[in-house]
CHARMM internal coordinates of N, CA and C (Angstrom, degrees):
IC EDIT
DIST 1 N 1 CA 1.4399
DIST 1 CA 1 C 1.5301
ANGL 1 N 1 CA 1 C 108.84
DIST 1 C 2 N 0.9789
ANGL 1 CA 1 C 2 N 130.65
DIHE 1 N 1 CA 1 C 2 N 137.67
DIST 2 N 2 CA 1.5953
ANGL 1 C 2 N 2 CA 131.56
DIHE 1 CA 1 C 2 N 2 CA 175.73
DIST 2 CA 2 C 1.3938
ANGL 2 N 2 CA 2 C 109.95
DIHE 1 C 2 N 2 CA 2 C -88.76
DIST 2 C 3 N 1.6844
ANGL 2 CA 2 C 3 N 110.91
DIHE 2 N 2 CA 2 C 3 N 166.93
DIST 3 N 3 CA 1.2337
ANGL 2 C 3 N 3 CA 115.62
DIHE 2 CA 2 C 3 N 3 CA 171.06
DIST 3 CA 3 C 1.0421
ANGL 3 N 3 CA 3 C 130.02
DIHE 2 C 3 N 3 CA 3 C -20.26
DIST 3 C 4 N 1.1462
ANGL 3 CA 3 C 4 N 134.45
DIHE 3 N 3 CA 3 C 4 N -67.29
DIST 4 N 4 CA 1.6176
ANGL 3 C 4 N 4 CA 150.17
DIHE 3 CA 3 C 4 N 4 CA -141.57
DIST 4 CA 4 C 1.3350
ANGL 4 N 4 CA 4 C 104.72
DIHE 3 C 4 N 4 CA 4 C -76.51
DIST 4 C 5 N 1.8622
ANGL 4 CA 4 C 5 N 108.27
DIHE 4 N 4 CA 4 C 5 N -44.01
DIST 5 N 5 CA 1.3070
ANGL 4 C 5 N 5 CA 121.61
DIHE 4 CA 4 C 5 N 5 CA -172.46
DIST 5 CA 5 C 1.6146
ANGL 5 N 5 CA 5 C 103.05
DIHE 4 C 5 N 5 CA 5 C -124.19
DIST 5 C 6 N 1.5580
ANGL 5 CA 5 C 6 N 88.92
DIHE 5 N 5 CA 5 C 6 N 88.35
DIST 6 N 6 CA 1.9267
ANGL 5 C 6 N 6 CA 98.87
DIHE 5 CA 5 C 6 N 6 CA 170.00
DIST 6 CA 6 C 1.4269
ANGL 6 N 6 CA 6 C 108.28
DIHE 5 C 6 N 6 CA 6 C -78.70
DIST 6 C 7 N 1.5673
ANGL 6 CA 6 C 7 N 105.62
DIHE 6 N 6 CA 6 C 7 N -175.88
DIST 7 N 7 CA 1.7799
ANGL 6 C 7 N 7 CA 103.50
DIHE 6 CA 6 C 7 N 7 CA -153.29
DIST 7 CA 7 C 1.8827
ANGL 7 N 7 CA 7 C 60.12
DIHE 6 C 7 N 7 CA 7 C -96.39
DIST 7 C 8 N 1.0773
ANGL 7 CA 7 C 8 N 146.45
DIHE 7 N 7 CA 7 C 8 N -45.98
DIST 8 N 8 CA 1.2006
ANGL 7 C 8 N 8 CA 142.34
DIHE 7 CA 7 C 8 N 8 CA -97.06
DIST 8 CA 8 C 1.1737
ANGL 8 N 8 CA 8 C 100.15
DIHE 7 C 8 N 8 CA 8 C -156.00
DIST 8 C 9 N 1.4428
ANGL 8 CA 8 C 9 N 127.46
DIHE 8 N 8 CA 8 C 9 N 125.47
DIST 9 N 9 CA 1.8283
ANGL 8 C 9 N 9 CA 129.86
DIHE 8 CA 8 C 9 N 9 CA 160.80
DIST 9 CA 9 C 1.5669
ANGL 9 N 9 CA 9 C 114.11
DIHE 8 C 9 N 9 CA 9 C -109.06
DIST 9 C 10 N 1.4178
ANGL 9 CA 9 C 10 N 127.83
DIHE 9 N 9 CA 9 C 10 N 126.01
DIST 10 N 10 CA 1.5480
ANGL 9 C 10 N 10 CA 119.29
DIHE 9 CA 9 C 10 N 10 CA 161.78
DIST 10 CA 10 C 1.6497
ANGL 10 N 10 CA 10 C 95.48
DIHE 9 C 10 N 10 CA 10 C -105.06
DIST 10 C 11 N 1.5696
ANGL 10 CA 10 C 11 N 92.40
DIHE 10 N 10 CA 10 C 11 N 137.41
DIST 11 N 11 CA 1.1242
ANGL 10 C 11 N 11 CA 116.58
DIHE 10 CA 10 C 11 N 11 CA 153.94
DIST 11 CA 11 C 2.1170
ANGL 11 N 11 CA 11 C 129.48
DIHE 10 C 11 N 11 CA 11 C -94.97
DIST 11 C 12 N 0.9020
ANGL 11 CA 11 C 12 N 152.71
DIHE 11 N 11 CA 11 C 12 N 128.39
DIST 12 N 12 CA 1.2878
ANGL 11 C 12 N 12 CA 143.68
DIHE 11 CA 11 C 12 N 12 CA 162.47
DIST 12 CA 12 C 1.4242
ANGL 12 N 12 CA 12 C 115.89
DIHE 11 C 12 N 12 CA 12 C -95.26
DIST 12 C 13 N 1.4051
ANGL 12 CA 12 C 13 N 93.93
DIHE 12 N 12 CA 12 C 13 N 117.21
DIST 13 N 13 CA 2.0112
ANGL 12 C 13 N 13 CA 111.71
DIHE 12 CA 12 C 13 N 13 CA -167.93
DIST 13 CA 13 C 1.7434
ANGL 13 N 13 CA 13 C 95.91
DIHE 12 C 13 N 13 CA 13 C -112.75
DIST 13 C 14 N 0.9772
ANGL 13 CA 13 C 14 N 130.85
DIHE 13 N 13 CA 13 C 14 N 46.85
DIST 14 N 14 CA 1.5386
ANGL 13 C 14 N 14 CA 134.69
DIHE 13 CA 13 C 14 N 14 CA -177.45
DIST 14 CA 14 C 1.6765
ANGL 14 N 14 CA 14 C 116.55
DIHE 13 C 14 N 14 CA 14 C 62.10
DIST 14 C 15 N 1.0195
ANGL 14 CA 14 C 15 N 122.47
DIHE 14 N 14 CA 14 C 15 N -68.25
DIST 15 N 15 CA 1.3044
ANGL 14 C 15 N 15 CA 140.53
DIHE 14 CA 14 C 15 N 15 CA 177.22
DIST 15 CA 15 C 1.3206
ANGL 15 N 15 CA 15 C 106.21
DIHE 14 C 15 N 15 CA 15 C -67.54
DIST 15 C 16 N 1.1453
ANGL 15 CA 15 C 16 N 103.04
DIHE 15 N 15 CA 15 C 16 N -87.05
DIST 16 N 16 CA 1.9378
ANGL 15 C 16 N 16 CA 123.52
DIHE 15 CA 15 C 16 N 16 CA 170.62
DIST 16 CA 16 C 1.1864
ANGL 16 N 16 CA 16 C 118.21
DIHE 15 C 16 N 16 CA 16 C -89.36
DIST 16 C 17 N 1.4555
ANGL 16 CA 16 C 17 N 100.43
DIHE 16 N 16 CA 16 C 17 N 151.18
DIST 17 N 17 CA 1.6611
ANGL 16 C 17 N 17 CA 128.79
DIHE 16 CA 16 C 17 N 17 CA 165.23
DIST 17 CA 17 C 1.5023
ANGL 17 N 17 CA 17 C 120.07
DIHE 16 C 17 N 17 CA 17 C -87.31
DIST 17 C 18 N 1.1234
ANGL 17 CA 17 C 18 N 99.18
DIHE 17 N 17 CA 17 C 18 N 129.24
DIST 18 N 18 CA 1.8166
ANGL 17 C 18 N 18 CA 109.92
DIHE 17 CA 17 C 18 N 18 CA 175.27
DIST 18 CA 18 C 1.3689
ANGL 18 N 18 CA 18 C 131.59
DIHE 17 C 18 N 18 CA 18 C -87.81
DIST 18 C 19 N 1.6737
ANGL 18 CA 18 C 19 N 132.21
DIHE 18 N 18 CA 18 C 19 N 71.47
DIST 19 N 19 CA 1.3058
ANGL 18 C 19 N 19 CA 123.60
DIHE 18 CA 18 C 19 N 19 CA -128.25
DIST 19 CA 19 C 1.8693
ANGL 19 N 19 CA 19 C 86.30
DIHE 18 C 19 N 19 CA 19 C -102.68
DIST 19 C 20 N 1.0724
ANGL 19 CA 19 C 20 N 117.90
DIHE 19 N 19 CA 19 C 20 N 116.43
DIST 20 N 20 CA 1.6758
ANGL 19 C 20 N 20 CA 125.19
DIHE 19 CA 19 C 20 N 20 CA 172.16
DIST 20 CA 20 C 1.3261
ANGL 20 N 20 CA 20 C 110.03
DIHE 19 C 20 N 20 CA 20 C -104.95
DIST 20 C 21 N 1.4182
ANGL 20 CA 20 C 21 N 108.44
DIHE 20 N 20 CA 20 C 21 N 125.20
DIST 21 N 21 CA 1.3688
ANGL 20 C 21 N 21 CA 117.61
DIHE 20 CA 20 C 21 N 21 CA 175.42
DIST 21 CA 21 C 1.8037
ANGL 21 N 21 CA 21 C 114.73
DIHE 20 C 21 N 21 CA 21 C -104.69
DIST 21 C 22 N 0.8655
ANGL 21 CA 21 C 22 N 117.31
DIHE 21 N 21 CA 21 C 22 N 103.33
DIST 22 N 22 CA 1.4637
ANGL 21 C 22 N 22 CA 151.35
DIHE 21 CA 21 C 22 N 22 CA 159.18
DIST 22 CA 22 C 1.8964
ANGL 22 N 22 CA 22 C 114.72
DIHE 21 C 22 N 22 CA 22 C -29.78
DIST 22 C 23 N 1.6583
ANGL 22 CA 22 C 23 N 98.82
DIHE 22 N 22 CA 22 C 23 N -75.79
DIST 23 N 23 CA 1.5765
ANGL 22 C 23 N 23 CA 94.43
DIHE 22 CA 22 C 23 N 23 CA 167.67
DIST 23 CA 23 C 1.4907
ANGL 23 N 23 CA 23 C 130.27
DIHE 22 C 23 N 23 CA 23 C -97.24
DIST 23 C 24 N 0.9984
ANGL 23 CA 23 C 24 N 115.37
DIHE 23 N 23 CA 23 C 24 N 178.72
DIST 24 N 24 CA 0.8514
ANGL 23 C 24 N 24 CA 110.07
DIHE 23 CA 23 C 24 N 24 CA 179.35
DIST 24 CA 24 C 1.7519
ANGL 24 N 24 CA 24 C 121.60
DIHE 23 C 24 N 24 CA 24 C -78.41
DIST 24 C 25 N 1.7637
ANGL 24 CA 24 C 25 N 125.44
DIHE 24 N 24 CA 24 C 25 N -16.51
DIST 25 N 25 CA 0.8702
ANGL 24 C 25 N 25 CA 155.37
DIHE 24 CA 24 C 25 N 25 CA 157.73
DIST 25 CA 25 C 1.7360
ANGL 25 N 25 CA 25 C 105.00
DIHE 24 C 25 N 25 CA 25 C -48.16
DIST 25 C 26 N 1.7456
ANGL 25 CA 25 C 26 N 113.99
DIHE 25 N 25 CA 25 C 26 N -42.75
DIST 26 N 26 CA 1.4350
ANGL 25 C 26 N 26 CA 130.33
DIHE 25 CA 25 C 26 N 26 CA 174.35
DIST 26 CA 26 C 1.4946
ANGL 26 N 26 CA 26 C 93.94
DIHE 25 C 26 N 26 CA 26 C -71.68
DIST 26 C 27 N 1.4582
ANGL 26 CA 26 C 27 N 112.08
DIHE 26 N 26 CA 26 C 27 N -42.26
DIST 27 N 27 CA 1.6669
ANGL 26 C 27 N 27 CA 87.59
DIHE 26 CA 26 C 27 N 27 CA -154.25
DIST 27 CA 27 C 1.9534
ANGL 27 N 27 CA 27 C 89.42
DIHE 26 C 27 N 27 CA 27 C -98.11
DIST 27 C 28 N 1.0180
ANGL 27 CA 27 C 28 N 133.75
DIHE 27 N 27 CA 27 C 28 N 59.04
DIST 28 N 28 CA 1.0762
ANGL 27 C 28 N 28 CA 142.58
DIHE 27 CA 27 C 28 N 28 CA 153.44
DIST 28 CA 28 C 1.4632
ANGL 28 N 28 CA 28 C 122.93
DIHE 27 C 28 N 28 CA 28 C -120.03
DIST 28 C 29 N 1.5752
ANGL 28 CA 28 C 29 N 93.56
DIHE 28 N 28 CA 28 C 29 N -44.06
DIST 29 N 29 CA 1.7527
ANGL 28 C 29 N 29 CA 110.19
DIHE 28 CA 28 C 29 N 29 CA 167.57
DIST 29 CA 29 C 1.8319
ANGL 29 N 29 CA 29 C 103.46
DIHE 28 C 29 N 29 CA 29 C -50.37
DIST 29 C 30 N 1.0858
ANGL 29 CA 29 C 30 N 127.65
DIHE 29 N 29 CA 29 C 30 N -64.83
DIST 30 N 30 CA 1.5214
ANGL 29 C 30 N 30 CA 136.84
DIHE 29 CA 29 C 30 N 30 CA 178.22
DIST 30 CA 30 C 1.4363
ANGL 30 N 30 CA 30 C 113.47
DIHE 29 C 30 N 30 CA 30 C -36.75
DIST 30 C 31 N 1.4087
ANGL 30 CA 30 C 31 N 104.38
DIHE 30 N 30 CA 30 C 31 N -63.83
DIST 31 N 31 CA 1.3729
ANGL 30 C 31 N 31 CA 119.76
DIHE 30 CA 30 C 31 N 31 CA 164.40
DIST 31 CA 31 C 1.6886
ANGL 31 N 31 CA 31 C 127.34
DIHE 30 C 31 N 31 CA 31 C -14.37
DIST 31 C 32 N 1.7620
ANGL 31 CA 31 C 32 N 96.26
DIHE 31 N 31 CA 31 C 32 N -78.08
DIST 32 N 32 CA 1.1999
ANGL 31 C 32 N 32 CA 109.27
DIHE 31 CA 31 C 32 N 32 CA 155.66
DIST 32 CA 32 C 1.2030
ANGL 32 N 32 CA 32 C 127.37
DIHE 31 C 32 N 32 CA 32 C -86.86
DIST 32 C 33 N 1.4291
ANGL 32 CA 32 C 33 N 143.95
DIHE 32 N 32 CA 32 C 33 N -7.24
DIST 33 N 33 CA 1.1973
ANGL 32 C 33 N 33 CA 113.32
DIHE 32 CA 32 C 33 N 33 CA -179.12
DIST 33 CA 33 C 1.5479
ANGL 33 N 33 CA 33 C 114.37
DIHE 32 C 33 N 33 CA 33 C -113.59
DIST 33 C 34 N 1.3410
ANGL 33 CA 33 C 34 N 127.49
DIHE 33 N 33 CA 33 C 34 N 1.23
DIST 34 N 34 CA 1.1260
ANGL 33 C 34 N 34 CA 164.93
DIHE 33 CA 33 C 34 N 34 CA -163.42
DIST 34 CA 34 C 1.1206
ANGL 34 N 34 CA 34 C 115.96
DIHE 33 C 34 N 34 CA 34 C -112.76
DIST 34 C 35 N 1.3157
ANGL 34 CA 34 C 35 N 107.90
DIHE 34 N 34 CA 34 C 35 N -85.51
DIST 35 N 35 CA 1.5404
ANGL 34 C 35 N 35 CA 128.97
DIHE 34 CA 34 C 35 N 35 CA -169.62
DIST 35 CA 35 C 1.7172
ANGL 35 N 35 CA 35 C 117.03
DIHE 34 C 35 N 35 CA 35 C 61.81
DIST 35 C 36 N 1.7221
ANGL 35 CA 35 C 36 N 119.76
DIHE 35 N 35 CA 35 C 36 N 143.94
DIST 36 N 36 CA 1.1909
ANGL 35 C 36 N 36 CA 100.25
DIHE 35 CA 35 C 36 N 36 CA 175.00
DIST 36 CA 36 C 1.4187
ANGL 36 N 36 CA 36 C 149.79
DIHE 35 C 36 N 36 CA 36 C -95.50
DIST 36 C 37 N 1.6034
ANGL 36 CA 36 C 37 N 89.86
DIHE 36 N 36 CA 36 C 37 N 30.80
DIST 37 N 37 CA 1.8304
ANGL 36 C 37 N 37 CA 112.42
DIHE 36 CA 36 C 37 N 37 CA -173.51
DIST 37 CA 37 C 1.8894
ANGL 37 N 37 CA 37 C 81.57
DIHE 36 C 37 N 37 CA 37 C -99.76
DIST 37 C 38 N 0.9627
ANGL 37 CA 37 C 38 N 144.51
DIHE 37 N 37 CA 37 C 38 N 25.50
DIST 38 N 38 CA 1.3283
ANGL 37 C 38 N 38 CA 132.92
DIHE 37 CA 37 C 38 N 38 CA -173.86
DIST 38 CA 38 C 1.5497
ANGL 38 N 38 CA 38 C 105.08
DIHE 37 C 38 N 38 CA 38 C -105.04
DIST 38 C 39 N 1.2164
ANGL 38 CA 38 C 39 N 115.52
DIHE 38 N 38 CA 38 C 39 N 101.81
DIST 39 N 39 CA 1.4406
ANGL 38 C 39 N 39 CA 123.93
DIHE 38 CA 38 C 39 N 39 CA -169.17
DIST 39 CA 39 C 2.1337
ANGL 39 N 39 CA 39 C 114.65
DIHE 38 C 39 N 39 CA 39 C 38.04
DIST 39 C 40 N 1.3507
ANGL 39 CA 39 C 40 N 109.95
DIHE 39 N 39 CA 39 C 40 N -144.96
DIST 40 N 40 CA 1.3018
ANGL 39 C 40 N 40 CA 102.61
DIHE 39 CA 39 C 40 N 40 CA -170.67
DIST 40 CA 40 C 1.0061
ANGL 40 N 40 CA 40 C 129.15
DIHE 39 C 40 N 40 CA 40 C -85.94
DIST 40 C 41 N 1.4451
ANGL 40 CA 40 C 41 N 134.82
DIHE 40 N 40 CA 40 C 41 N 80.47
DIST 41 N 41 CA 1.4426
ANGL 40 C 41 N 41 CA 130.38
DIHE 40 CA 40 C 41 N 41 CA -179.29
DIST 41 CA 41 C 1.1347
ANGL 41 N 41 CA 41 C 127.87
DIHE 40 C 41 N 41 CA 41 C -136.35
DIST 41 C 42 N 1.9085
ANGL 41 CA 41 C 42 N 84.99
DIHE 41 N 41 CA 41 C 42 N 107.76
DIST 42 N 42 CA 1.6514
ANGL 41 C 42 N 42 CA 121.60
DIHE 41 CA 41 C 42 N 42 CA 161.77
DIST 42 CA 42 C 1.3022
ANGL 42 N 42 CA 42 C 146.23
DIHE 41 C 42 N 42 CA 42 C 1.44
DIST 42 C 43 N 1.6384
ANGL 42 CA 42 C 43 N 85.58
DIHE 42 N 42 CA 42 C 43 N -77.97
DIST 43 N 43 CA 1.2458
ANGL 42 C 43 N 43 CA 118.90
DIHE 42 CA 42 C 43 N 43 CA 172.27
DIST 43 CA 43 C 1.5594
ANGL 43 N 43 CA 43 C 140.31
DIHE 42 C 43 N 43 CA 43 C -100.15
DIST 43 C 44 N 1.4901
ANGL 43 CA 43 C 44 N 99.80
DIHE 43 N 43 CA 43 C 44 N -4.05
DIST 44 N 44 CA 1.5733
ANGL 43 C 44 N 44 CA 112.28
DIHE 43 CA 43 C 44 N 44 CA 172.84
DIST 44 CA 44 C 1.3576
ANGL 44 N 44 CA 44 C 112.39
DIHE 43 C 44 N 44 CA 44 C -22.00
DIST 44 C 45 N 1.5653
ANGL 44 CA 44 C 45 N 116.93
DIHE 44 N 44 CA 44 C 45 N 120.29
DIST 45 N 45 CA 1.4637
ANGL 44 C 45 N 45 CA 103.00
DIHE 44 CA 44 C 45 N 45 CA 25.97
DIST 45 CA 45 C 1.4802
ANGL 45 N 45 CA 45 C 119.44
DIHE 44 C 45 N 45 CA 45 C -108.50
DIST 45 C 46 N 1.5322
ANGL 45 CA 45 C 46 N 99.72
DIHE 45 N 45 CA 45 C 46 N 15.27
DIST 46 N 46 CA 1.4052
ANGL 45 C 46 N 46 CA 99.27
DIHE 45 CA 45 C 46 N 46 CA 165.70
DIST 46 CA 46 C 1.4100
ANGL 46 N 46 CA 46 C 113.68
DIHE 45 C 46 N 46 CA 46 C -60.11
DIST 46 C 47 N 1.4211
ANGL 46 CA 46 C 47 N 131.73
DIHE 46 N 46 CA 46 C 47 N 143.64
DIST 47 N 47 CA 1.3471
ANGL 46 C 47 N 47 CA 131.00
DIHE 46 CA 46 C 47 N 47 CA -176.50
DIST 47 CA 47 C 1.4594
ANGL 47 N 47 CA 47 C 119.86
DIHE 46 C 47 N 47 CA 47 C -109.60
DIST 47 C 48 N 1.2219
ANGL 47 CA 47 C 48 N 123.53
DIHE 47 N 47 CA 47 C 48 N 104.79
DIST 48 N 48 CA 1.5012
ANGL 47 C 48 N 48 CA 131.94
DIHE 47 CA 47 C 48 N 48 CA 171.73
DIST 48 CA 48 C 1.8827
ANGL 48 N 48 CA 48 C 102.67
DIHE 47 C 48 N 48 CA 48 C -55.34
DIST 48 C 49 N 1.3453
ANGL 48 CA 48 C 49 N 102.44
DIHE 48 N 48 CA 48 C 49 N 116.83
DIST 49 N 49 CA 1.7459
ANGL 48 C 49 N 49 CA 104.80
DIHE 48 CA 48 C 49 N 49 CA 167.18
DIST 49 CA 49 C 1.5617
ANGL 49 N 49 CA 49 C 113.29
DIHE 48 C 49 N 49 CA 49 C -125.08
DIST 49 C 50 N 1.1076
ANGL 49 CA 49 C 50 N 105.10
DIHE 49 N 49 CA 49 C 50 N 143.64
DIST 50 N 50 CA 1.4834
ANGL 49 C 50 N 50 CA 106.49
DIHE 49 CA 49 C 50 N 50 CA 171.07
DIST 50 CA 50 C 1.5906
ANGL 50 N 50 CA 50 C 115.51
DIHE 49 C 50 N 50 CA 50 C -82.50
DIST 50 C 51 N 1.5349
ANGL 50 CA 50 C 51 N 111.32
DIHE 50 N 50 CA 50 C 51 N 128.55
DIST 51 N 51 CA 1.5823
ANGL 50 C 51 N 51 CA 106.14
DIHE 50 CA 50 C 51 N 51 CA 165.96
DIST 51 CA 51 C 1.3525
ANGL 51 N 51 CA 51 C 128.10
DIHE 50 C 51 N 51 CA 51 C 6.31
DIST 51 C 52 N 1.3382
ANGL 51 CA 51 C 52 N 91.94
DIHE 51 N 51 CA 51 C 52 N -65.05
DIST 52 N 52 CA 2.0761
ANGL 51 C 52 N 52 CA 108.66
DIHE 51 CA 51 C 52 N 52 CA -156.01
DIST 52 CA 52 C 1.9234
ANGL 52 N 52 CA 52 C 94.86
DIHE 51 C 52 N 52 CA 52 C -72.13
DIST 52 C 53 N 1.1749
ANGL 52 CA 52 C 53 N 101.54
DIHE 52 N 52 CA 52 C 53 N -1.65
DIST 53 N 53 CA 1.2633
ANGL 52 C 53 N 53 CA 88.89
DIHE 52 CA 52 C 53 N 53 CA 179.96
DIST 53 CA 53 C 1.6199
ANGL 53 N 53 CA 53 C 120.69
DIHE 52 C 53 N 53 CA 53 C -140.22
DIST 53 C 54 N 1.3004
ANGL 53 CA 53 C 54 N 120.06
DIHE 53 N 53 CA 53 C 54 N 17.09
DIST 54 N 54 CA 1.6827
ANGL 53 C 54 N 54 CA 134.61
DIHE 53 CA 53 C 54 N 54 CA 173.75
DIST 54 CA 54 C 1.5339
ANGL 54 N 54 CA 54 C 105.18
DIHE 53 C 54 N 54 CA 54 C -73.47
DIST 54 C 55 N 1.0201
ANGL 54 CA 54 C 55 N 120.09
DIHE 54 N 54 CA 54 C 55 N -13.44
DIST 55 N 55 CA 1.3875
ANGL 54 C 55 N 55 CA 120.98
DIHE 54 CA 54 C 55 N 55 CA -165.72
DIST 55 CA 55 C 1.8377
ANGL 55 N 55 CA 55 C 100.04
DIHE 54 C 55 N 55 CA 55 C -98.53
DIST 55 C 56 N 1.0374
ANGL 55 CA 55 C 56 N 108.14
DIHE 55 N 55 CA 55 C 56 N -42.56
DIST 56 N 56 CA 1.6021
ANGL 55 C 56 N 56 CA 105.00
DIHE 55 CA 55 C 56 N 56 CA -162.98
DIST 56 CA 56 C 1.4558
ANGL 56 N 56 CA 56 C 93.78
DIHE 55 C 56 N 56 CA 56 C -85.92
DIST 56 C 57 N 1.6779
ANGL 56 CA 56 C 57 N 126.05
DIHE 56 N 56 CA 56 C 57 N -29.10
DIST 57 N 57 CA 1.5716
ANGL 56 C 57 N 57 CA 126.94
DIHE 56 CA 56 C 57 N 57 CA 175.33
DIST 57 CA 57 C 1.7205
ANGL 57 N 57 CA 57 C 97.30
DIHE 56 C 57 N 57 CA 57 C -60.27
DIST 57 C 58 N 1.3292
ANGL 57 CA 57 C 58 N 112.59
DIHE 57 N 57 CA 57 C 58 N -57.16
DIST 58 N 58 CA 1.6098
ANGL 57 C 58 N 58 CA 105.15
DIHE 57 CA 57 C 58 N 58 CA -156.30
DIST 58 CA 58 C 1.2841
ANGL 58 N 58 CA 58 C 108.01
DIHE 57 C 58 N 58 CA 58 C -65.89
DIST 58 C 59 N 1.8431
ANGL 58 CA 58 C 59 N 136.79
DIHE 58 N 58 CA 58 C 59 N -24.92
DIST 59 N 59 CA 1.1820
ANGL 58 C 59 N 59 CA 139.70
DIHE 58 CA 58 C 59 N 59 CA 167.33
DIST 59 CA 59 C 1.4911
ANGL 59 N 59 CA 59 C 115.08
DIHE 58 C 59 N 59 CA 59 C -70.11
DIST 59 C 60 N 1.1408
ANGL 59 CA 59 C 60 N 113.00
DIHE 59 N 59 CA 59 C 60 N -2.78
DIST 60 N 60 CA 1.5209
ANGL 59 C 60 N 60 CA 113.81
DIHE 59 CA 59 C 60 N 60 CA 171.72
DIST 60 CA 60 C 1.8964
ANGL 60 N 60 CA 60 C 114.09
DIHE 59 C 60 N 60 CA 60 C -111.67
DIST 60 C 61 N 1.1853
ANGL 60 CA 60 C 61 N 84.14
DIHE 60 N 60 CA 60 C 61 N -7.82
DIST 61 N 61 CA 1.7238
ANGL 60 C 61 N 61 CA 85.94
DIHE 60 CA 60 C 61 N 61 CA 167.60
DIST 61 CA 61 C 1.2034
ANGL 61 N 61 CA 61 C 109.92
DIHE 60 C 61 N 61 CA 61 C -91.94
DIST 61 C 62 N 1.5757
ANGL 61 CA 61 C 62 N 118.45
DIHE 61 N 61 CA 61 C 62 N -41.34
DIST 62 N 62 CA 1.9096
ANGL 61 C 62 N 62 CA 109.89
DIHE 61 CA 61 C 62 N 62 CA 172.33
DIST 62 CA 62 C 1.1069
ANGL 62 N 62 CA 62 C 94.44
DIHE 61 C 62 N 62 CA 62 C -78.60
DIST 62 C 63 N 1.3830
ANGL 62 CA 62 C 63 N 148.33
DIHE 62 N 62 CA 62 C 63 N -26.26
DIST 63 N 63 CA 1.3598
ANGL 62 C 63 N 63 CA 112.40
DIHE 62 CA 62 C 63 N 63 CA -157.59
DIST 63 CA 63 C 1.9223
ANGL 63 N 63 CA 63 C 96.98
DIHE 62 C 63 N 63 CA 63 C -80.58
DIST 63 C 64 N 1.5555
ANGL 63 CA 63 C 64 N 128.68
DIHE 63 N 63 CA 63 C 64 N -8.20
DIST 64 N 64 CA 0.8320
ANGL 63 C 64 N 64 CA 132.76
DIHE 63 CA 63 C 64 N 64 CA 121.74
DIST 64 CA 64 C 1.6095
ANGL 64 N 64 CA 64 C 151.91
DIHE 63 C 64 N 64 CA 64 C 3.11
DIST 64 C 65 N 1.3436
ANGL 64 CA 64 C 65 N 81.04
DIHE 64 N 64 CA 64 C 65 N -72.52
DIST 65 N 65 CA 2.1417
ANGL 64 C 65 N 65 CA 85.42
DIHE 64 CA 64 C 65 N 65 CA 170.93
DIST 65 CA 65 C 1.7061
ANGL 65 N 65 CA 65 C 82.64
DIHE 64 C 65 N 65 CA 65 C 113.49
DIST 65 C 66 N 1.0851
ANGL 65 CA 65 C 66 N 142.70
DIHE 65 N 65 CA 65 C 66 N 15.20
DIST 66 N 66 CA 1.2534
ANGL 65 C 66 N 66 CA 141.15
DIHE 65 CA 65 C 66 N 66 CA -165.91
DIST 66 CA 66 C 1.7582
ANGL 66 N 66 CA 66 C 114.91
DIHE 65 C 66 N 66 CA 66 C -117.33
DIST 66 C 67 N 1.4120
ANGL 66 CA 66 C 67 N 128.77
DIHE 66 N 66 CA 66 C 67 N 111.73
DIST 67 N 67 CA 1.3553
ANGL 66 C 67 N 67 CA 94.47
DIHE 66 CA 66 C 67 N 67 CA -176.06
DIST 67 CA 67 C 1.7612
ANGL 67 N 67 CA 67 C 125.16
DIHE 66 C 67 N 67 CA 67 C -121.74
DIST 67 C 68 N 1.1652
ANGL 67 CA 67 C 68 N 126.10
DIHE 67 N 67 CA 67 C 68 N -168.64
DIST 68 N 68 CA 1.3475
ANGL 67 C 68 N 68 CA 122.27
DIHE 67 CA 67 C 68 N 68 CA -148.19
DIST 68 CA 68 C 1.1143
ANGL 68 N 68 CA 68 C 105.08
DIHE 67 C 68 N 68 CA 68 C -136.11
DIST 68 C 69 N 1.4718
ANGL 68 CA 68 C 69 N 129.61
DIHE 68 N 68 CA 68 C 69 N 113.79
DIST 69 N 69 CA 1.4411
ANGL 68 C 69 N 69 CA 118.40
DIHE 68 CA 68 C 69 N 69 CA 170.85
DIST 69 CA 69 C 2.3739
ANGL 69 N 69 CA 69 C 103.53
DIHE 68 C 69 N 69 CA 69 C -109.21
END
COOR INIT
IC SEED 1 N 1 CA 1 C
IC BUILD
């Protein structure tokens, strides 16, 4: 996927991260690595993340082949 059109959007909402998945390749990654019984989420398949943990999700989406704007 090129720039323009990432698999993947983070947002930063103070507290939480707003992780939007774009393809469908994104919304498979979520699927499995996520899933939406995984604590509280709203908006699935947008994914609510906490801080302490946007960092080790977004290195596992590129380390993936998946990317993140």
């Amino acid at each position: 996927m090129s720039r323009s059109n990432p698999d993947f959007t983070i947002q930063n909402e103070g507290s939480i991260f707003l992780l939007q998945p774009h393809s469908f390749a994104a919304r498979a990654w979520v699927d499995k690595h996520i899933g939406q019984g995984n604590g509280y989420q709203p908006y699935w398949p947008t994914v609510l993340v906490e801080h302490r943990y946007v960092v080790d999700i977004v290195d596992g989406i590129q380390v993936d082949g998946l990317t993140v704007a």
